[in-house]
Wavefront OBJ file of the C-alpha trace (Angstrom):
o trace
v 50.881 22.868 65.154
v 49.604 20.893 62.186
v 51.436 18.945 60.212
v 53.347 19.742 57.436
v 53.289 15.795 55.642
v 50.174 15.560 53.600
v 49.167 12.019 53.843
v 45.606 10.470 55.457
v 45.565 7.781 57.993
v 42.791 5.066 57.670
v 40.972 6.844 60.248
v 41.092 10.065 58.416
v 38.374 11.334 56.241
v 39.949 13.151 53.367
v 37.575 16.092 51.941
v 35.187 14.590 49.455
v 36.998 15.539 45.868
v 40.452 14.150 47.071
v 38.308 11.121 48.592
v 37.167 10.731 45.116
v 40.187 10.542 43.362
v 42.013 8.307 45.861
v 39.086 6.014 45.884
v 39.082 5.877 41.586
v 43.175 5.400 41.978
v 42.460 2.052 44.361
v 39.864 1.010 42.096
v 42.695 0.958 39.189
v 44.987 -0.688 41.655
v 42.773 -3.543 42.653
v 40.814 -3.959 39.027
v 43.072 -5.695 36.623
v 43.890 -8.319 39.246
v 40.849 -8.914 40.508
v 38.662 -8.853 37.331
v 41.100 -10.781 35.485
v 41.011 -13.929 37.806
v 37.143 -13.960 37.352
v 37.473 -13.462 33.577
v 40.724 -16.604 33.153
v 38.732 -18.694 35.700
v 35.222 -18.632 34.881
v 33.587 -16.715 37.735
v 31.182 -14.208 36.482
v 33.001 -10.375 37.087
v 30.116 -8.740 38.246
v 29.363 -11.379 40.853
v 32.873 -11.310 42.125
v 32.970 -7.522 41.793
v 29.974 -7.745 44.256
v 31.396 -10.226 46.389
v 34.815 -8.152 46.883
v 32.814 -5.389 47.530
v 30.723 -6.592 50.055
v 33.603 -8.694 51.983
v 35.575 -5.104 52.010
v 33.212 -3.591 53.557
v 32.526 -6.173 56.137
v 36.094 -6.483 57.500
v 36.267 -2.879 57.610
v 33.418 -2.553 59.762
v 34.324 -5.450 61.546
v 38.012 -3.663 62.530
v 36.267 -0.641 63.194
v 34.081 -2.215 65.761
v 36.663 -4.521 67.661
v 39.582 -1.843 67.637
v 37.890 1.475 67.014
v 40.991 1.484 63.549
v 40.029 0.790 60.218
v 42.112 -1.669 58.605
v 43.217 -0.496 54.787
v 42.822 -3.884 53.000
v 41.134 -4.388 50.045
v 39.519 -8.125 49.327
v 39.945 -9.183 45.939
v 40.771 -12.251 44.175
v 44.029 -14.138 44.616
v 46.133 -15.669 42.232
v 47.337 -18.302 44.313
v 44.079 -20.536 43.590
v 43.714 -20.127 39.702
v 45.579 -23.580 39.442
v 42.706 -24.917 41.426
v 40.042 -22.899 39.458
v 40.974 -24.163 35.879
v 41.808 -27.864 37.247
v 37.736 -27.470 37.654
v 36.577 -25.861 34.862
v 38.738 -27.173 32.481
v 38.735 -23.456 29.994
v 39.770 -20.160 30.104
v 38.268 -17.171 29.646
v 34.551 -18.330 29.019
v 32.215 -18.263 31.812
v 32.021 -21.904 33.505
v 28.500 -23.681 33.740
v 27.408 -23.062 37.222
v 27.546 -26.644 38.669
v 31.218 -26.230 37.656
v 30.813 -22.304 39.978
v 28.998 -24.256 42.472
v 32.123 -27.057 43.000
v 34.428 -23.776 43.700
v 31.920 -22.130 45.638
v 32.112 -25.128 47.942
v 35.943 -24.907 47.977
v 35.800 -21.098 48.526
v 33.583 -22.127 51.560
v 35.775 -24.293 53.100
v 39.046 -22.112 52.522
v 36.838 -19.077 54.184
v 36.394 -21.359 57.154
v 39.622 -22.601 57.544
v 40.890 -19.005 57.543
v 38.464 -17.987 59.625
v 39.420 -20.639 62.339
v 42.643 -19.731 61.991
v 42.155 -16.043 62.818
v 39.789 -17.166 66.051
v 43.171 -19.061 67.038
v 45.571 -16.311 66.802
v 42.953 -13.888 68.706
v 43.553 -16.397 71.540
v 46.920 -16.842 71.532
v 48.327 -13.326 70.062
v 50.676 -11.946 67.179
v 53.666 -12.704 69.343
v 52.849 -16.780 69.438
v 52.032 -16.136 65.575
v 55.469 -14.734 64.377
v 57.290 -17.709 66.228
v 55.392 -19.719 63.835
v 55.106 -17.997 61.005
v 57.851 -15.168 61.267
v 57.964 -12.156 59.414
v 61.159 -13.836 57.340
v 58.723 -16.510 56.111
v 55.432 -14.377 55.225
v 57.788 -12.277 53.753
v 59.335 -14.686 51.607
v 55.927 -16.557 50.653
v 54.685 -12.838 49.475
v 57.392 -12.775 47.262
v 57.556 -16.303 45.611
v 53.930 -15.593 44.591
v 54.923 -12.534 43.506
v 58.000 -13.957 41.035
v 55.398 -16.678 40.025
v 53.073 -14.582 38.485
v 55.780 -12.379 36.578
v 54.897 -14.466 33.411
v 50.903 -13.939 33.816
v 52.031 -9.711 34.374
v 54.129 -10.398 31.001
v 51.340 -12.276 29.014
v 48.736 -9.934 30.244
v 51.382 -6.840 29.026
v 51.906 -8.734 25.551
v 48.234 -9.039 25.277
v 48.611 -13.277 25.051
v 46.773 -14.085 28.498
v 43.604 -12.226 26.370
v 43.695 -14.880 23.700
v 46.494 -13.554 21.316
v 48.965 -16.537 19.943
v 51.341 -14.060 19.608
v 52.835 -10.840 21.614
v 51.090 -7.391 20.419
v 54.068 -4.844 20.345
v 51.418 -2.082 20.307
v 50.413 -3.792 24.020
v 53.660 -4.182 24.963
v 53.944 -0.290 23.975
v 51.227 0.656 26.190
v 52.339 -1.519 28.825
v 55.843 -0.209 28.904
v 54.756 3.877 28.567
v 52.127 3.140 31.514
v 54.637 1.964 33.880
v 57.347 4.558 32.828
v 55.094 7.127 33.553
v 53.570 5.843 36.753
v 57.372 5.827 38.048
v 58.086 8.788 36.959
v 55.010 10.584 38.862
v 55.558 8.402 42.156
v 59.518 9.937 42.209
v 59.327 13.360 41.099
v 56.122 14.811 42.442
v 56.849 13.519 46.015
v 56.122 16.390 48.201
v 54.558 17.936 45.781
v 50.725 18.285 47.302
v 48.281 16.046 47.068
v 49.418 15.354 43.560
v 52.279 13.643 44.573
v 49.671 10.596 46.072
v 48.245 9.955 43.017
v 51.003 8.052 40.515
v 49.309 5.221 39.769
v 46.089 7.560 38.780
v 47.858 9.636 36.522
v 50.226 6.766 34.801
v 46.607 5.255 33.682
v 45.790 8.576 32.503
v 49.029 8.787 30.340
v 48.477 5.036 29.003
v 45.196 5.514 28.277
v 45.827 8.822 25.966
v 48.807 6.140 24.542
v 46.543 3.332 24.040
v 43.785 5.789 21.976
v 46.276 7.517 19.976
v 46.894 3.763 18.732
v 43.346 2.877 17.843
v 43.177 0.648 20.723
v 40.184 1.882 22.598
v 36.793 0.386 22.003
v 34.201 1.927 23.741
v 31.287 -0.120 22.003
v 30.523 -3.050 24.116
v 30.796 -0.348 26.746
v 27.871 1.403 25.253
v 26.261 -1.332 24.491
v 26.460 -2.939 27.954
v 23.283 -2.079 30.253
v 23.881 0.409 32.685
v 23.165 -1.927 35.761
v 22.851 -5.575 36.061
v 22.650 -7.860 38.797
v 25.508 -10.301 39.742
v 25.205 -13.970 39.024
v 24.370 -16.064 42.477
v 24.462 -19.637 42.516
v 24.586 -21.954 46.155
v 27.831 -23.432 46.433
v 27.713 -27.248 45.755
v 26.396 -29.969 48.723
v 27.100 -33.213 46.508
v 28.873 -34.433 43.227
v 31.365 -36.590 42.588
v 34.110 -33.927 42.203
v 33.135 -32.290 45.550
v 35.718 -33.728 47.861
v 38.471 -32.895 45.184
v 37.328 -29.367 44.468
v 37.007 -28.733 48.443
v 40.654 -30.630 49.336
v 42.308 -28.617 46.002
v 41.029 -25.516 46.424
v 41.288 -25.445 50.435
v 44.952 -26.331 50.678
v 45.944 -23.303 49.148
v 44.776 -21.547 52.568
v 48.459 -22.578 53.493
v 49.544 -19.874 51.036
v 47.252 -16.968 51.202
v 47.365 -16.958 54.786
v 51.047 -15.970 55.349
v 50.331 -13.895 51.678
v 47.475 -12.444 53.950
v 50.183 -12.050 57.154
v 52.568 -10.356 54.829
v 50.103 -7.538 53.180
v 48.534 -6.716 56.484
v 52.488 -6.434 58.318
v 53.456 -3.951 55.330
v 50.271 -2.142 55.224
v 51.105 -1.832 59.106
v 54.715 -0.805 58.779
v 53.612 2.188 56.123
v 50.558 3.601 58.224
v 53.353 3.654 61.371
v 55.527 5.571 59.436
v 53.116 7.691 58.303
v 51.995 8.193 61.706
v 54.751 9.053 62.987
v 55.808 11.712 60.352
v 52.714 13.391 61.185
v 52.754 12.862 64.729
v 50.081 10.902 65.667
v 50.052 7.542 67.631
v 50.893 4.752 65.847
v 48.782 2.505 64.515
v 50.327 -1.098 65.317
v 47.520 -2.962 62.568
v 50.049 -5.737 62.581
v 48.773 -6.344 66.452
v 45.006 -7.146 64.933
v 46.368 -9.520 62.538
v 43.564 -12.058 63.498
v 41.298 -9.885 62.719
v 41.782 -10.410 58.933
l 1 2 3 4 5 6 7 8 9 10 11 12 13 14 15 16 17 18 19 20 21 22 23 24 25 26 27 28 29 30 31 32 33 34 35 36 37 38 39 40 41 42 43 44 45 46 47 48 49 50 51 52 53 54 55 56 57 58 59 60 61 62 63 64 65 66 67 68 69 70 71 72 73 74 75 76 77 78 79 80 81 82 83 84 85 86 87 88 89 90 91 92 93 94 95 96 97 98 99 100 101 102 103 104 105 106 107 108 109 110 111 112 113 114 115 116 117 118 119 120 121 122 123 124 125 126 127 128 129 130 131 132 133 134 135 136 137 138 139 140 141 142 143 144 145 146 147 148 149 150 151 152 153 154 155 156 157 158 159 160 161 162 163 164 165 166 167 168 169 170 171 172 173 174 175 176 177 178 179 180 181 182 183 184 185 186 187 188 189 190 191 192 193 194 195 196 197 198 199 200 201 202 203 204 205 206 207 208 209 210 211 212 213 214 215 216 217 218 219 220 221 222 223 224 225 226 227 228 229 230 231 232 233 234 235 236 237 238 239 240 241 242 243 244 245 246 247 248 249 250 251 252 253 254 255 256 257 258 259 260 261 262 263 264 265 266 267 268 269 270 271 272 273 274 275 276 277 278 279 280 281 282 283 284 285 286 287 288 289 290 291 292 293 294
């Protein structure tokens, strides 16, 4: 008998127009986040468009392989180290000279291995050994204090001030406000209808985007003017200097957040796909299990 709740479990392969959409509706999930840490810190977007990209893939291969499930995580930038970033670079919003990219690089390298020695260590001693040490209450809680912190970044970026503006643009403001009213408004009342219903946050950037044109807000010229592909910016993280030790030790500490931040995403993701699972009646997933994994 098949099931009457329309949903896809990562394992699923939704047919190629709804695969499509759902794809271009995590794109506008991750994108602001992740594009505007590169842009306030310095990083070059494409290369760290590239570089999320790539890592994605990777880990969902990598899941695939060990434990035969994909894991629905998305690698982007975090938040948590822009302190770090701009202690570095010393600016916003202009791209940093790249021996000032290469000292974060070197950071990013250590923080990378740090996590990924953690994750060898809770493959060996399992999730149960984990939660005693970090429990569920605390990843939980860390999630959350990172989320609170960056309320006044969501409110400057909604005002239009972390973009440069002294002052708050009500038209922004405007836009802001109508986008999120109307992404609510789609994610409560078309549940169950279809596969309509799973795409809110798709159709709220629709609506804002109409909002934000009707205002004269919309420039498409640098995006004609831009060339239609370009490759990222490498550079080799940093071997020597005399900031390297502080860039490494600043930027590699944070590891203490992100990793519970990390714990908490991948138990939530796990509790929704179980659900989901379940509604349909299929076995559950249990993702939090592979937590080492990520």
């Amino acid at each position: 008998m098949a099931s009457k709740v329309l949903g896809y479990l990562p394992n699923d392969k939704p047919p190629f127009a709804r695969l499509v959409l759902l794809g271009l509706q995590h794109v506008l999930t991750m994108f602001p986040a992740t594009v505007f840490v590169a842009i306030f810190t310095g990083f070059h977007v494409s290369t760290v468009l590239f570089a999320s990209g790539v890592s994605t893939i990777v880990a969902l291969l990598l899941a695939k392989w060990r434990i035969g499930k994909f894991i629905p995580l998305f690698y982007g930038s975090s938040f948590s180290y822009m302190a770090a970033y701009i202690a570095i670079t010393k600016s916003t919003f202009q791209v940093a000279p790249d021996e000032k990219i290469q000292l974060m690089q070197a950071g990013i390298v250590v923080t990378g291995i740090l996590n990924m020695l953690v994750g060898l260590i809770i493959l060996k001693v399992g999730k149960s050994a984990v939660d005693k040490v970090i429990p569920p209450v605390v990843t939980g809680s860390v999630a959350a204090v990172i989320g609170f912190a960056l309320g006044n970044e969501a409110i400057k970026m909604a005002t239009g001030m972390a973009y440069g503006f002294e002052e708050a643009n009500m038209q922004f403001l405007a836009v802001a406000f109508v986008t999120l009213v109307a992404t609510v408004i789609f994610s409560v009342y078309l549940q169950k209808k279809g596969f309509i219903g799973m795409l809110p946050v798709l159709l709220g950037a629709i609506v804002g985007y109409a909002f934000a044109w009707s205002l004269g807000l919309v420039d498409l010229g640098p995006v004609k003017e831009a060339s239609t592909f370009a490759w990222p910016h490498f550079t080799w993280p940093a071997m020597s200097g005399e900031l390297l030790g502080t860039a490494v030790i600043s930027i590699a500490i944070m590891a203490i957040a992100t990793i519970p931040e990390s714990t908490a995403h991948l138990y939530q993701i796990s509790l929704y796909v179980d659900r989901l699972a379940e509604e349909m009646g299929e076995e559950k997933y249990e993702l939090d299990e592979h937590i080492g994994l990520t």
